[in-house]
C-alpha positions as CSV (number, residue, x, y, z in Angstrom):
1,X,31.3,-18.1,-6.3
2,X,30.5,-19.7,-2.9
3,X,30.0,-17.3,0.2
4,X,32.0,-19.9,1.9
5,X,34.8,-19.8,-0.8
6,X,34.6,-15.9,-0.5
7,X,35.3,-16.3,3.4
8,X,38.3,-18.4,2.9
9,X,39.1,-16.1,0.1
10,X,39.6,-13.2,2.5
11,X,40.7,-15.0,5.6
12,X,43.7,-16.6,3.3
13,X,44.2,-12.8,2.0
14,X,44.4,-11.2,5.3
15,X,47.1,-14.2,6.2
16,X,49.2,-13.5,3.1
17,X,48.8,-9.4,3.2
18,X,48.1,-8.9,6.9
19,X,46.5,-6.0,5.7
20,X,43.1,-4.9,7.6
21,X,42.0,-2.6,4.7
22,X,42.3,-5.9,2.6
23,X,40.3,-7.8,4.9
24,X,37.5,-5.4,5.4
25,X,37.3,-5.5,1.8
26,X,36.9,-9.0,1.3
27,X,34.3,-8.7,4.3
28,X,32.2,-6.1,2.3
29,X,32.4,-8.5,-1.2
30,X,31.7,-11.0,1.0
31,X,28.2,-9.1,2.4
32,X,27.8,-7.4,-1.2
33,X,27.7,-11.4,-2.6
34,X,24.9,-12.3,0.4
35,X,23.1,-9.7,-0.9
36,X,23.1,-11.2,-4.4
37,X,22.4,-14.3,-3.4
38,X,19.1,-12.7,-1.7
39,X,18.0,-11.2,-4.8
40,X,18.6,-13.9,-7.2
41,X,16.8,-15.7,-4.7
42,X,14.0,-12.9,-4.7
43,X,14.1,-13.2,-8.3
44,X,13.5,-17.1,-8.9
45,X,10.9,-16.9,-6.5
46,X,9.5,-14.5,-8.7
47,X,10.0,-16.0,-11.6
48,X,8.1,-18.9,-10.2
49,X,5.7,-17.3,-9.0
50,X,5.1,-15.3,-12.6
51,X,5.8,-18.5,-14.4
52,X,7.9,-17.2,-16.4
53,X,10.7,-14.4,-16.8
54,X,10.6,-11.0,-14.9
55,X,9.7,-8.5,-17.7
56,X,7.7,-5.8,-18.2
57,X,5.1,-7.3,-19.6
58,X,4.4,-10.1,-17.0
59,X,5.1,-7.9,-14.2
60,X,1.9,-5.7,-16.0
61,X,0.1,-9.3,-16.4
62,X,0.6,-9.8,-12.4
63,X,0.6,-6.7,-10.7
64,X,-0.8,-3.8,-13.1
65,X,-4.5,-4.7,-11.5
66,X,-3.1,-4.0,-8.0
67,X,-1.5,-0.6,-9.4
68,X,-4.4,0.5,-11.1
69,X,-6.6,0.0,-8.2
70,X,-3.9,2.0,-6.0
71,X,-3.6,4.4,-8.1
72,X,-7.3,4.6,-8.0
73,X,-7.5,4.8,-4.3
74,X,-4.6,7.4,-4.1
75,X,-6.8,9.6,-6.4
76,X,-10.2,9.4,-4.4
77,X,-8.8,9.9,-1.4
78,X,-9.4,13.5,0.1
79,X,-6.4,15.2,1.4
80,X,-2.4,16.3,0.5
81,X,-0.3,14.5,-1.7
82,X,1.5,12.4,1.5
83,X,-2.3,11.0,1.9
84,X,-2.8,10.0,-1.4
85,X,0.7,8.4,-1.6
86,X,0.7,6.4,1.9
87,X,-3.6,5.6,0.6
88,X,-2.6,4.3,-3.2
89,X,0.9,2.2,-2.1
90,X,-1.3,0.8,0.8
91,X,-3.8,-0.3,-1.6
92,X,-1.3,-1.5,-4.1
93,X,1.3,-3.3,-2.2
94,X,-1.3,-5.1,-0.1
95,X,-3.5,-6.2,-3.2
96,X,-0.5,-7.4,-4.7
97,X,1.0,-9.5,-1.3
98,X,-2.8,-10.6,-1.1
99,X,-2.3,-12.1,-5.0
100,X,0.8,-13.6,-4.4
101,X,0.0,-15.3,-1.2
102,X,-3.2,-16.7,-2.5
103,X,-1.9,-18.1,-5.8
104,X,1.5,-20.2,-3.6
105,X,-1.2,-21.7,-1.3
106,X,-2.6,-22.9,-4.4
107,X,0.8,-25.0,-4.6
108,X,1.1,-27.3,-7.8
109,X,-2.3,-26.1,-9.0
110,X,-1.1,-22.5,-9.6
111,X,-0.5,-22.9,-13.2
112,X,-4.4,-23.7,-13.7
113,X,-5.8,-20.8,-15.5
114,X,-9.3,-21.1,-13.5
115,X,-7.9,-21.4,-10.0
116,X,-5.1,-18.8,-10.4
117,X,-8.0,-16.0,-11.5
118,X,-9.6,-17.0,-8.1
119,X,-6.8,-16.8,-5.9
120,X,-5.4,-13.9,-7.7
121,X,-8.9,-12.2,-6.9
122,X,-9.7,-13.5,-3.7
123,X,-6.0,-12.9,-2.6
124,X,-6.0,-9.4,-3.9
125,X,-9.4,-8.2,-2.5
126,X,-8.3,-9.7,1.2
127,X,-4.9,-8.4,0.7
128,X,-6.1,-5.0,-0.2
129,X,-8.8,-4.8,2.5
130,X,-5.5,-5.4,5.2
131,X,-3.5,-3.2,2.9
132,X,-5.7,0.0,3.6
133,X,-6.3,-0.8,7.3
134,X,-2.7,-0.9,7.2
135,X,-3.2,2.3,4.8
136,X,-5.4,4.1,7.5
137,X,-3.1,3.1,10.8
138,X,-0.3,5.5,9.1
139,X,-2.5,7.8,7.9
140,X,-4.3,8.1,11.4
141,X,-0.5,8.7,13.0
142,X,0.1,11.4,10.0
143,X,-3.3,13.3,10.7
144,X,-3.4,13.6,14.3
145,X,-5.6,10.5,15.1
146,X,-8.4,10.7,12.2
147,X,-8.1,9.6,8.6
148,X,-8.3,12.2,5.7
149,X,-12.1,10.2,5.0
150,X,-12.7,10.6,8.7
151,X,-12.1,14.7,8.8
152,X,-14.5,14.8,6.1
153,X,-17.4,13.0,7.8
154,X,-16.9,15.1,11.0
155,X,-16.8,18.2,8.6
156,X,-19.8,17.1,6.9
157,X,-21.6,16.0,10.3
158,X,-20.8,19.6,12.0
159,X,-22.2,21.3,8.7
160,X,-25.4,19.2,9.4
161,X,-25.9,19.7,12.5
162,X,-25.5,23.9,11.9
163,X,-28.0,23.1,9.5
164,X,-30.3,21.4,11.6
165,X,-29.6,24.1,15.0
166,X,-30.3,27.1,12.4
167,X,-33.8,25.7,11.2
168,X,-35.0,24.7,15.0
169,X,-33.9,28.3,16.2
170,X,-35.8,29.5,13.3
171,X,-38.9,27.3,13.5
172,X,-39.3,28.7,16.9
173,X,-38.2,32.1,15.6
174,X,-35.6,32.6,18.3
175,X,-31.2,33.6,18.0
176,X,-32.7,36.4,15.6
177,X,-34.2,33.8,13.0
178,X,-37.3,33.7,11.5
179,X,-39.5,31.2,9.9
180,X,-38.9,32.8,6.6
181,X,-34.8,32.2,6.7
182,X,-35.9,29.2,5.6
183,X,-36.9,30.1,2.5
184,X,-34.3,30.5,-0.6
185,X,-34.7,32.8,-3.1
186,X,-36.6,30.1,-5.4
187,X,-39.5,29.2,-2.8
188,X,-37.6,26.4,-1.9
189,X,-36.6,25.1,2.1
190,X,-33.0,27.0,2.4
């Protein structure tokens, strides 16, 4: 059924009933049937994309690369369980747009097997390259202004330079260390 044919649907309804519940109604089946439309539309653009039906199995074929590698980047990165999430979908979603942009521009050469590996890699590295810088924007406006990658590398740099203060100060033997701080327990530099 026709949005336009729903609209004249509701109007003639509203002129017969005169009722305003009735044509608020009509209204909202109306919006719910735009909606739909938009999906089905969603969906054939899917489904040509895919070339061929949206199941399980080609949604795995098309996108389960992208969701592994989120996944992968969700674990590795350092941090709570709102930075691993907001990291991995980053990843994912952005590997995936990269893929599916790619592969269109290829146009009526999409279905060759050859080209659609490249675009499909080329697409999904690029896209999940922006998908992470988009990744680390929100992550950067969750942690305060640094990245849960970027906390540990200023962690890691104070530790160093502790390390480095502690063995000047006791190379010169003064702050109350001595030469032999140095020294583990093995004979080794501490």
């Amino acid at each position: 059924m026709s949005i336009s044919l729903l609209a004249r649907a509701a109007g003639l309804a509203k002129g017969l009933f005169g009722g305003a519940k009735f044509a608020a109604g009509a209204k909202a089946a109306g919006a719910a049937a735009k909606g739909l439309q938009g999906r089905r539309m969603a969906a054939q653009a899917l489904h040509s994309y895919m070339g061929g039906p949206v199941n399980l199995t080609n949604l795995a074929v098309n996108f389960g690369m992208d969701a592994g590698f989120g996944v992968m980047q969700g674990i590795a990165t350092p941090g709570d369980l709102g930075d691993k999430v907001i990291a991995g979908t980053a990843s994912a979603v952005g590997g995936a747009l990269g893929g599916i942009g790619a592969v269109s521009a290829l146009g009526k050469y999409k279905n060759n097997p050859g080209l659609r590996m490249m675009g499909e890699f080329g697409g999904g590295w690029g896209g999940d390259m922006v998908g992470q810088m988009g990744g680390d924007m929100l992550l950067r406006a969750k942690g305060g202004g640094t990245t849960p990658w970027e906390k540990v590398q200023m962690d890691s740099d104070q530790q160093y330079r502790q390390q480095l203060e502690r063995e000047l100060m006791a190379t010169y033997g003064i702050g109350g260390y001595q030469p032999t701080d140095l020294i583990d327990s093995t004979g080794g530099l501490a």
